[in-house]
DOZA-41496 format. One record per residue (C-alpha): residue in three letters; x, y, z. Coordinates in steps of 0.05 Angstrom, whole numbers, padded with zeros to 5 digits, always signed. Layout:
<rs>
ALAXYZ
...
</rs>
This chain:
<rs>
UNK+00446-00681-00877
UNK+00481-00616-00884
UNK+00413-00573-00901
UNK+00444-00514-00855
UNK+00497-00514-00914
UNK+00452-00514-00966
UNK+00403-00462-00941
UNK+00465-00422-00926
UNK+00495-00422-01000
UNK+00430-00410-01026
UNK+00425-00341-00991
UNK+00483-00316-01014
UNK+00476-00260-01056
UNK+00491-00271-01141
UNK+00557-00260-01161
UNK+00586-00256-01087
UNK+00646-00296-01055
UNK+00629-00350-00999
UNK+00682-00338-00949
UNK+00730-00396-00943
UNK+00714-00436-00877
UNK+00761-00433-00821
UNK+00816-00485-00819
UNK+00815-00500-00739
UNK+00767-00546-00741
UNK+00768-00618-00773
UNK+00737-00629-00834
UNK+00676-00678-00833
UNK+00649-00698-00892
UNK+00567-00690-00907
UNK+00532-00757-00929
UNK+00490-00712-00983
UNK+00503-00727-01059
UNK+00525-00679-01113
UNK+00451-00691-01146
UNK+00412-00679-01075
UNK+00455-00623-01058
UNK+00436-00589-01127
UNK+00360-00613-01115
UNK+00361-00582-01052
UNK+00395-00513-01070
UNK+00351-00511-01131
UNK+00284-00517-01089
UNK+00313-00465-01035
UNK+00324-00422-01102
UNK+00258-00423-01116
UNK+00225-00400-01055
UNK+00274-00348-01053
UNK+00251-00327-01120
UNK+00180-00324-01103
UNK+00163-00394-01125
UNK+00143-00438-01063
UNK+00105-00495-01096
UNK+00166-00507-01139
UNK+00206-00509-01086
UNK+00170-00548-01040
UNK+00160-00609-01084
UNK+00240-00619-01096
UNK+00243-00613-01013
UNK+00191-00657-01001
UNK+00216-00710-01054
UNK+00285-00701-01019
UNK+00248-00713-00952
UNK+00218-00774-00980
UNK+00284-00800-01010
UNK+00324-00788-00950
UNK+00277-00793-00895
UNK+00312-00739-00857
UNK+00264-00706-00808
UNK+00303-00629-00819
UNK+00275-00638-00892
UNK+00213-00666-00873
UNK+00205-00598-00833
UNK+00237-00543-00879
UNK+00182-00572-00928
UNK+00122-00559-00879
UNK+00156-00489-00869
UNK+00155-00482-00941
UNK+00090-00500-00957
UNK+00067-00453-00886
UNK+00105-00399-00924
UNK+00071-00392-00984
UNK+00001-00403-00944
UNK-00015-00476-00971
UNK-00043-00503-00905
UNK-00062-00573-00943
UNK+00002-00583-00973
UNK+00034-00572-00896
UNK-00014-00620-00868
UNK+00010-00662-00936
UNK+00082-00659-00913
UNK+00076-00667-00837
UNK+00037-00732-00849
UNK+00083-00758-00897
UNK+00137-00743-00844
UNK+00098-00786-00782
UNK+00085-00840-00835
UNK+00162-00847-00854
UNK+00183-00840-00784
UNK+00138-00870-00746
UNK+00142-00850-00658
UNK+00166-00776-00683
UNK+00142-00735-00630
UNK+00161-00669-00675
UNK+00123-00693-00735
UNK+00050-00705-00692
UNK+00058-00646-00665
UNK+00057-00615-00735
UNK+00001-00651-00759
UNK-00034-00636-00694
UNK-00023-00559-00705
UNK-00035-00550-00774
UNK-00097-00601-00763
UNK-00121-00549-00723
UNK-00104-00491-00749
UNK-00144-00515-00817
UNK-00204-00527-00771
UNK-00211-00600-00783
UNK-00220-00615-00704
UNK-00255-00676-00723
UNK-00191-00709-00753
UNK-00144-00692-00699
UNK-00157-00764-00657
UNK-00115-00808-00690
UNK-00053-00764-00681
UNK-00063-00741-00611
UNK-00068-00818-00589
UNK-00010-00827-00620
UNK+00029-00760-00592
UNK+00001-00789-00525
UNK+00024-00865-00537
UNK+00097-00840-00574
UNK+00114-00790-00511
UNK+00168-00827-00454
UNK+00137-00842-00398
UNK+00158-00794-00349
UNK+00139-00741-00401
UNK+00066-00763-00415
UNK+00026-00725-00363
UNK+00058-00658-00387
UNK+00030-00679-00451
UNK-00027-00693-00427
UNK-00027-00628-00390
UNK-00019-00588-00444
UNK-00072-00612-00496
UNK-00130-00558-00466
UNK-00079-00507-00474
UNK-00070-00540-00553
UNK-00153-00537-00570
UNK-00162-00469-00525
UNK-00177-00433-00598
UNK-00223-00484-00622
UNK-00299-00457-00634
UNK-00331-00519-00629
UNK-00319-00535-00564
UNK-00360-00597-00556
UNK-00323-00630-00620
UNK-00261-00611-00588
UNK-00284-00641-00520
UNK-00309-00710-00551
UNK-00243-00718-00592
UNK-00198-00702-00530
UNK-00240-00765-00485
UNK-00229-00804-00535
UNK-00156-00793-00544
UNK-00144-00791-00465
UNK-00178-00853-00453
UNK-00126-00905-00455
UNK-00085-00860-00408
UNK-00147-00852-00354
UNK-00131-00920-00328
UNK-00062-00917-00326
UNK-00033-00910-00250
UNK+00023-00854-00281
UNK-00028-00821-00320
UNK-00098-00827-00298
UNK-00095-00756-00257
UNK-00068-00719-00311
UNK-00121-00751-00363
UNK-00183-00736-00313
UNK-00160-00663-00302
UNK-00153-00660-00375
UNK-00219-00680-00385
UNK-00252-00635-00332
UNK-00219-00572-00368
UNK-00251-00592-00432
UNK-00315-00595-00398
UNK-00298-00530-00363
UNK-00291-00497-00430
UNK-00358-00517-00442
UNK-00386-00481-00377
UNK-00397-00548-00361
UNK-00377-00536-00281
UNK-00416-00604-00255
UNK-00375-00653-00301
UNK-00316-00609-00296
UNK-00319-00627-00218
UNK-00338-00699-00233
UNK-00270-00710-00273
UNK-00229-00672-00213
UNK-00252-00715-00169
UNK-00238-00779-00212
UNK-00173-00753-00221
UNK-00161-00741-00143
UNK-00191-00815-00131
UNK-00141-00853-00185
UNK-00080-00813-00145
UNK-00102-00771-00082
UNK-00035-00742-00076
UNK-00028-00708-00145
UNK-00037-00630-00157
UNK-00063-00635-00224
UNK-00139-00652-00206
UNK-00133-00603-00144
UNK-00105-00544-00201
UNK-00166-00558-00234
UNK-00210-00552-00166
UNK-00180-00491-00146
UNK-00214-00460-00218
UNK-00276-00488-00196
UNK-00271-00458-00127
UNK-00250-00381-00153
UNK-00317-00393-00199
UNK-00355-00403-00133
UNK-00371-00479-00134
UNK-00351-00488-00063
UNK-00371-00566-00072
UNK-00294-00562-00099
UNK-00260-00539-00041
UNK-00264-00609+00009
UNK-00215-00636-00056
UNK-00170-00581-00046
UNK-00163-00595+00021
UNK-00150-00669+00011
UNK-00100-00658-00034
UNK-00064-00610+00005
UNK-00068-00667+00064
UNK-00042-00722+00025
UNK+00015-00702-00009
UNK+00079-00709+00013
UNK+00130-00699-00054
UNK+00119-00620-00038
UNK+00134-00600-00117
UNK+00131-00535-00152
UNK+00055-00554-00171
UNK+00035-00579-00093
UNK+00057-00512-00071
UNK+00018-00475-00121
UNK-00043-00513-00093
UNK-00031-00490-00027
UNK-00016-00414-00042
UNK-00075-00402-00088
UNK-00120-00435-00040
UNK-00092-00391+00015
UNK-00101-00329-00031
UNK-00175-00346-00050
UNK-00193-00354+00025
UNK-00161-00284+00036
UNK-00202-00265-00029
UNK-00262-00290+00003
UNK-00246-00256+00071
UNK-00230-00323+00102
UNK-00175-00305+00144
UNK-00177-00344+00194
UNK-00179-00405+00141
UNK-00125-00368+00102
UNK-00086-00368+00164
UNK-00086-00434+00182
UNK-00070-00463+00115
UNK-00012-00417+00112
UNK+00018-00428+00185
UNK+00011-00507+00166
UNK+00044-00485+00102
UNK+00100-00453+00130
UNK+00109-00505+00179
UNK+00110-00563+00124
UNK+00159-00522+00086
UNK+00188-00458+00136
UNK+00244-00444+00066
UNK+00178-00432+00021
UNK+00189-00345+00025
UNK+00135-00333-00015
UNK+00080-00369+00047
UNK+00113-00327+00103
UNK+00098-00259+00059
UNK+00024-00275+00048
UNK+00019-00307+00122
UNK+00046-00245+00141
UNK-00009-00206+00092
UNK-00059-00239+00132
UNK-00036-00222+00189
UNK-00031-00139+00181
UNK-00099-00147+00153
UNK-00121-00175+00224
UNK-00080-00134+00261
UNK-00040-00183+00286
UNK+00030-00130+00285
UNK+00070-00167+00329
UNK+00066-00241+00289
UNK+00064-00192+00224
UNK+00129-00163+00242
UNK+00157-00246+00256
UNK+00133-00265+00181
UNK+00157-00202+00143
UNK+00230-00222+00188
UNK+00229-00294+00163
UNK+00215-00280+00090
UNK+00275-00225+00080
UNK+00317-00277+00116
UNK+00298-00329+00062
UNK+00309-00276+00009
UNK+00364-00231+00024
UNK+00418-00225-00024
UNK+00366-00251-00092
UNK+00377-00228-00161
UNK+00309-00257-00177
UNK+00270-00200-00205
UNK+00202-00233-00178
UNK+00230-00246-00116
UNK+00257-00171-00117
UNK+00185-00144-00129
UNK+00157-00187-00073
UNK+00208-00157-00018
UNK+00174-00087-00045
UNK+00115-00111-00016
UNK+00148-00122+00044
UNK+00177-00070+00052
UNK+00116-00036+00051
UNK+00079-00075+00094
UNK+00141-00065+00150
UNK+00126+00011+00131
UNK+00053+00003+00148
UNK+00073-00034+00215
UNK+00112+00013+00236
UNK+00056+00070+00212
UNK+00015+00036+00262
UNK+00049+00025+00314
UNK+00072+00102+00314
UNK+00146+00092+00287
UNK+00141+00138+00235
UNK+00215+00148+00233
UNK+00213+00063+00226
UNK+00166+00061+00174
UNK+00209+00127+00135
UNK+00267+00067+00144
UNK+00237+00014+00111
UNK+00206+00062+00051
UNK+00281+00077+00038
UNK+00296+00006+00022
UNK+00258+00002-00037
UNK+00299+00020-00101
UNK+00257-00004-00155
UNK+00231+00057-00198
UNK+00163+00018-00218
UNK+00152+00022-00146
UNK+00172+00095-00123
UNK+00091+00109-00129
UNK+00068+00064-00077
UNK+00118+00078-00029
UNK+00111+00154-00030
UNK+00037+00143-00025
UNK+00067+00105+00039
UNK+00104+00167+00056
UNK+00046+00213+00035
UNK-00005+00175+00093
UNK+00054+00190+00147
UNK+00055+00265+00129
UNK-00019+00260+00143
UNK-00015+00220+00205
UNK+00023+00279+00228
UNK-00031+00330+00210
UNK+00009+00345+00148
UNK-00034+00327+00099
UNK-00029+00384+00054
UNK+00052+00359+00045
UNK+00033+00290+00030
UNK-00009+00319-00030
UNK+00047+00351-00057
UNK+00093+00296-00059
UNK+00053+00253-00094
UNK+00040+00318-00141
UNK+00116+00322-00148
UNK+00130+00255-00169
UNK+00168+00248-00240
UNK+00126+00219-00297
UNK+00175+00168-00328
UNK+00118+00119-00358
UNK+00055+00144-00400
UNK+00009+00112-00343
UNK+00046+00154-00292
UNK-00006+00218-00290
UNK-00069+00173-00279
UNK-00037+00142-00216
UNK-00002+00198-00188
UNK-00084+00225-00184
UNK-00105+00159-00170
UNK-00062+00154-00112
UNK-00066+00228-00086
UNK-00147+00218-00088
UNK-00139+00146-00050
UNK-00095+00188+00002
UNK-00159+00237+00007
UNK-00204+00172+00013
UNK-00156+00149+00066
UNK-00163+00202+00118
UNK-00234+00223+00094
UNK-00228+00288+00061
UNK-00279+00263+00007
UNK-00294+00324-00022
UNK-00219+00337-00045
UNK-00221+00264-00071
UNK-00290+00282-00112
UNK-00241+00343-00140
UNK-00176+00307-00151
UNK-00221+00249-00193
UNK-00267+00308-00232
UNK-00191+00332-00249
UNK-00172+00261-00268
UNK-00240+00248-00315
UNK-00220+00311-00350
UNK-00148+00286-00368
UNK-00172+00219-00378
UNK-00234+00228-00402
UNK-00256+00157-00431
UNK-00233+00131-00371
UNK-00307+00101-00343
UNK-00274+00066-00285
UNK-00247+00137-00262
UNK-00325+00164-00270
UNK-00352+00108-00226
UNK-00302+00120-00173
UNK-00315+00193-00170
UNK-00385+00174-00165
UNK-00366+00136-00103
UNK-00334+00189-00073
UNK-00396+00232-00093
UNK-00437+00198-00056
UNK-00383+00198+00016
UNK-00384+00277+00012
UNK-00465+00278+00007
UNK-00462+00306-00062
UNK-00523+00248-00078
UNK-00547+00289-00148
UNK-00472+00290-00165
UNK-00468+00214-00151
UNK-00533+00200-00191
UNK-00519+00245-00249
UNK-00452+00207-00252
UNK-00472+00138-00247
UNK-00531+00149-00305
UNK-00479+00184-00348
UNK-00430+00122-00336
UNK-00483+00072-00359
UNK-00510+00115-00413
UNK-00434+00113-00445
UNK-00425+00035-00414
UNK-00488-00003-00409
UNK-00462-00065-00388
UNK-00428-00027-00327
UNK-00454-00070-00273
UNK-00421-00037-00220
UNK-00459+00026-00236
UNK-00524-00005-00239
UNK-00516-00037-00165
UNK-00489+00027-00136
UNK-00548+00066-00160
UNK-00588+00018-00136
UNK-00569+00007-00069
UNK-00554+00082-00048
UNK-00629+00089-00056
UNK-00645+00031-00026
UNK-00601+00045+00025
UNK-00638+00119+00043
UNK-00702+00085+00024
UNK-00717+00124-00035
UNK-00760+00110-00100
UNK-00751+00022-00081
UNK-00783-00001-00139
UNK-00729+00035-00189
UNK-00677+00010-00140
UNK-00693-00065-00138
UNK-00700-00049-00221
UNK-00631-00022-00222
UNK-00599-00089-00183
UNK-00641-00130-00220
UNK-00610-00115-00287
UNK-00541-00110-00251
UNK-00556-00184-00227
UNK-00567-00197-00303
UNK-00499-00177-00317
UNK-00463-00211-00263
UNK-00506-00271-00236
UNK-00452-00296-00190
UNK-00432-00225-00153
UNK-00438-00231-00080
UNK-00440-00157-00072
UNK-00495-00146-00122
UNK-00535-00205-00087
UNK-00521-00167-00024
UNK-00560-00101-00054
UNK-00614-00148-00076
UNK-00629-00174-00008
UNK-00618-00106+00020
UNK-00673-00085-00029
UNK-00722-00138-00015
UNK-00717-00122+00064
UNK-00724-00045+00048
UNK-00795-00072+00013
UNK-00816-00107+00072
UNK-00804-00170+00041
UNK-00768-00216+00100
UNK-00763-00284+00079
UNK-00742-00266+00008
UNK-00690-00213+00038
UNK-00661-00271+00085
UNK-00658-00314+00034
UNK-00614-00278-00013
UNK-00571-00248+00045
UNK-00560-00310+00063
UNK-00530-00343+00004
UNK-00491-00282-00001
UNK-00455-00295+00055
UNK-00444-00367+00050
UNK-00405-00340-00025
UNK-00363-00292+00023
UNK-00378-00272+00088
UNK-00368-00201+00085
UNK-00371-00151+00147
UNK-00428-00105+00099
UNK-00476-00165+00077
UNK-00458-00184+00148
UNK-00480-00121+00172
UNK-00546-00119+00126
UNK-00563-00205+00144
UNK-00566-00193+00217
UNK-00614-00130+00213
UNK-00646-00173+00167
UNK-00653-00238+00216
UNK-00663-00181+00278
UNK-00722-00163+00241
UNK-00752-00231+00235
UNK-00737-00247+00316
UNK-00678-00289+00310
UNK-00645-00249+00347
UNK-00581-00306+00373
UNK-00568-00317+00290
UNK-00571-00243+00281
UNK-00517-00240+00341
UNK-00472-00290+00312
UNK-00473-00263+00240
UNK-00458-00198+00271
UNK-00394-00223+00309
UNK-00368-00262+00256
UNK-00379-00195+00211
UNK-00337-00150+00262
UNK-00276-00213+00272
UNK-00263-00205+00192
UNK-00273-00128+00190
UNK-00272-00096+00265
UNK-00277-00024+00234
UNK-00328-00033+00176
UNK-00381+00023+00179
UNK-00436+00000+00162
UNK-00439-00054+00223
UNK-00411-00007+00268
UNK-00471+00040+00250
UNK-00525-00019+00250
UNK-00502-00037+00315
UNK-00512+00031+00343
UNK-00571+00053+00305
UNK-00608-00022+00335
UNK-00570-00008+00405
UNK-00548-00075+00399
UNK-00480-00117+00439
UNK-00467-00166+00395
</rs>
């Protein structure tokens, strides 16, 4: 069908010459009649004159005649053009009726079925688009149908037709994983986190070795069900094909343990990572994130070696931002280990100009190393602003510097500069709040924070910190534990703000409560501060061995952290 001819003539300007075709080609002869051809170029005429119903019903009856899937489409385009959603859903069934197993026409159907809000009718066609799709294609089909109701309102309608659809397919060997995790994101959508899990785990049984139902744990997990994570781990043990997908399990599991300040977890996953698969770059560069973060230089220095090795010489532009980060965590090796000429070195390697920032902040924190801190403010002052967001991090990263080394009262005057520029800008506010509160300035911080959650009220951060820097001097408790408890209202799951809570309830002398919320705090991530606050809250009560043991897993994750440095020497404890 030569429609590309006739759409072609029918744009052509009145009264204008077609140019003649070139000659070096052979001639092939279109199948389309004098009569259809005029049919055709008449209805293209139409919608080009503004009259898309007209023109739709000569394509449509030329579809019909024909049963040529390009006209079967220009007529849903047609009818999509001139906003007639029923006569598209008219045209894309009459296509999958004609030519029945035609992937392209279901999907229209399917689309438009959707788009017109008639969720209930969309069962029929999404079997088929299931049953119609090859074999080895049918699990990305599969895949993809939460992605294809995402927009849908009525989520449990969309859920109900879905299971229905899939269920053929959740007993099939080649199939069944794809079909359960399917399911379990529907009920995700829902909030529904139990069932979601339920159908992962279905999905895992029917084939252990497939990533889809550990994708779909790994959600679960960031949420904080940790009930998901032993089918993570199974997954990662049984599979052997080592895809694109198995490796995803296994890096975003690694990078939700270091989330969770699971390093030693994070580590192991990642050493057994790179050992399963030593040419996967991207495992060496976060083994070897792990590793500065634990101090580990020496090992650091091995991974950072191993992943340029894998990716010297790329032209892949992700791969190209990901040796950035490497070269700025060589730089920071070197920074600690006193090489500052060595760390200068490895700052020069970077080239891209979206990255200049962080590496003279890199440069800016070895000026101050060397007393010179004064310098390091002025290079990050001197920096060009290419990009419109390039004045807010210049004093982002010039107060962050400050923060760095301490000088918090030039960080409380580089953000108060920064909330003038930038002046609706509340994360800005809450951060020069923070740094209120380092330099003493505690009326600044408080006059701050209320002003933030006058202009923000659903600022939970704001709430908490209020909160818990009285708490924390034992001031005016029962307008603390108010403040946490409305920033627990806003973010129920928030380790952090359960943290304050706890520290709240042991500030009011009330133990077992105190425990008992410091304690599931931990379990959601073990934290060197709710570490810090669990065991002064279990040395309280007399147990003084857990109190111990909290305290030394607290100071393996974070040997520095302040506040259990401090609680240790204000209790005279050896932990």
């Amino acid at each position: 069908m030569a429609l590309a001819s006739v759409l072609a003539l029918a744009s052509v300007p009145a009264g204008a010459q077609t140019p003649a075709e070139p000659t070096g080609e052979p001639v092939v002869n279109s199948s389309l009649s004098a009569p259809l051809f005029y049919q055709l170029l008449l209805g293209e005429l139409n919608v080009r004159e503004g009259d898309p119903g007209a023109g739709y019903s000569l394509i449509l009856d030329a579809a019909r005649r024909t049963k040529d899937p390009q006209l079967y489409q220009r007529a849903v385009e047609v009818a999509l053009q001139g906003r007639s959603g029923d006569a598209a859903l008219a045209a894309a069934r009459a296509w999958a009726q004609e030519l029945p197993g035609s992937l392209e026409a279901d999907r229209f159907v399917l689309q438009i079925l959707l788009a017109l809000n008639r969720v209930g009718e969309t069962g029929p066609v999404l079997r088929d688009l299931i049953r119609d799709t090859p074999l080895a294609e049918r699990s990305d089909t599969i895949n993809a149908i939460p992605q294809t109701f995402a927009r849908v309102q009525d989520k449990a309608v969309a859920a109900s037709v879905v299971r229905e659809a899939v269920t053929p397919s959740l007993t099939q060997p080649e199939t069944a994983a794809a079909a359960w995790t399917t399911v379990g994101r529907m009920e995700l959508a829902q909030n529904r986190s139990a069932a979601a899990l339920e159908a992962a785990r279905q999905g895992h049984s029917a084939e252990p070795a497939s990533p889809y139902p550990a994708l779909l744990a790994l959600e679960l997990f960031e949420r904080g069900d940790a009930n998901a994570e032993p089918l993570i781990l199974r997954q990662i043990n049984a599979s052997s094909r080592r895809s694109a997908n198995d490796t995803a399990v296994a890096l975003n599991y690694a990078r939700l343990l270091i989330d969770l300040q699971r390093n030693g977890d994070a580590r192991r996953e990642l050493a057994s990572l790179t050992t399963r698969q030593p040419d996967e770059a991207e495992a060496w560069l976060l083994l070897a994130s792990v590793q500065l973060q634990d101090n580990a230089l020496q090992e650091t220095k091995a991974s950072l070696g191993q992943f340029l090795r894998l990716t010297q010489g790329s032209s892949d532009p992700r791969l190209r931002r990901l040796q950035t980060q490497a070269y700025l965590m060589a730089a920071q090796v070197a920074e600690k280990q006193g090489d500052i000429a060595g760390a200068g070195a490895w700052l020069d390697r970077i080239e891209s100009p979206e990255d200049v920032l962080a590496a003279q902040l890199r440069r800016a924190s070895l000026l101050a190393r060397q007393g010179r801190l004064g310098e390091g403010r002025a290079l990050l002052r001197s920096q060009p602003e290419r990009r419109p967001g390039d004045a807010r991090l210049k004093l982002i990263a010039e107060a962050q510097l400050l923060r760095d080394f301490k000088a918090y009262r030039e960080a409380y005057d580089v953000y108060g500069e920064a909330v003038r520029r930038f002046p609706e800008d509340t994360d800005l506010l809450y951060e020069q709040a923070m740094v209120a509160e380092k330099s003493d300035r505690l009326a600044d911080m408080e006059r701050l924070l209320r002003e933030l959650i006058q202009r923000k009220p659903d600022f939970h951060h704001a709430y908490n910190a209020l909160g818990y820097s009285l708490a924390d001097r034992n001031l005016r408790l029962p307008e603390a534990k108010t403040l946490i408890e409305k920033a627990v209202s806003l973010a129920p799951d928030d380790p952090f703000i359960q943290d304050s809570l706890g520290w709240v309830e042991f500030r009011l002398g009330n133990l077992p409560r105190s425990i008992e919320i410091l304690t599931a705090a931990y379990r959601k991530r073990p934290d060197a501060e709710i570490a810090a606050h669990l065991g002064e809250a279990l040395w309280a009560a007399g147990q003084r061995d857990q109190a111990r043991k909290i305290w030394r897993e607290g100071l393996l994750t974070a040997p520095d952290n302040e506040t259990l440095l401090s609680t240790l020497k204000r209790l005279q404890v050896q932990p």
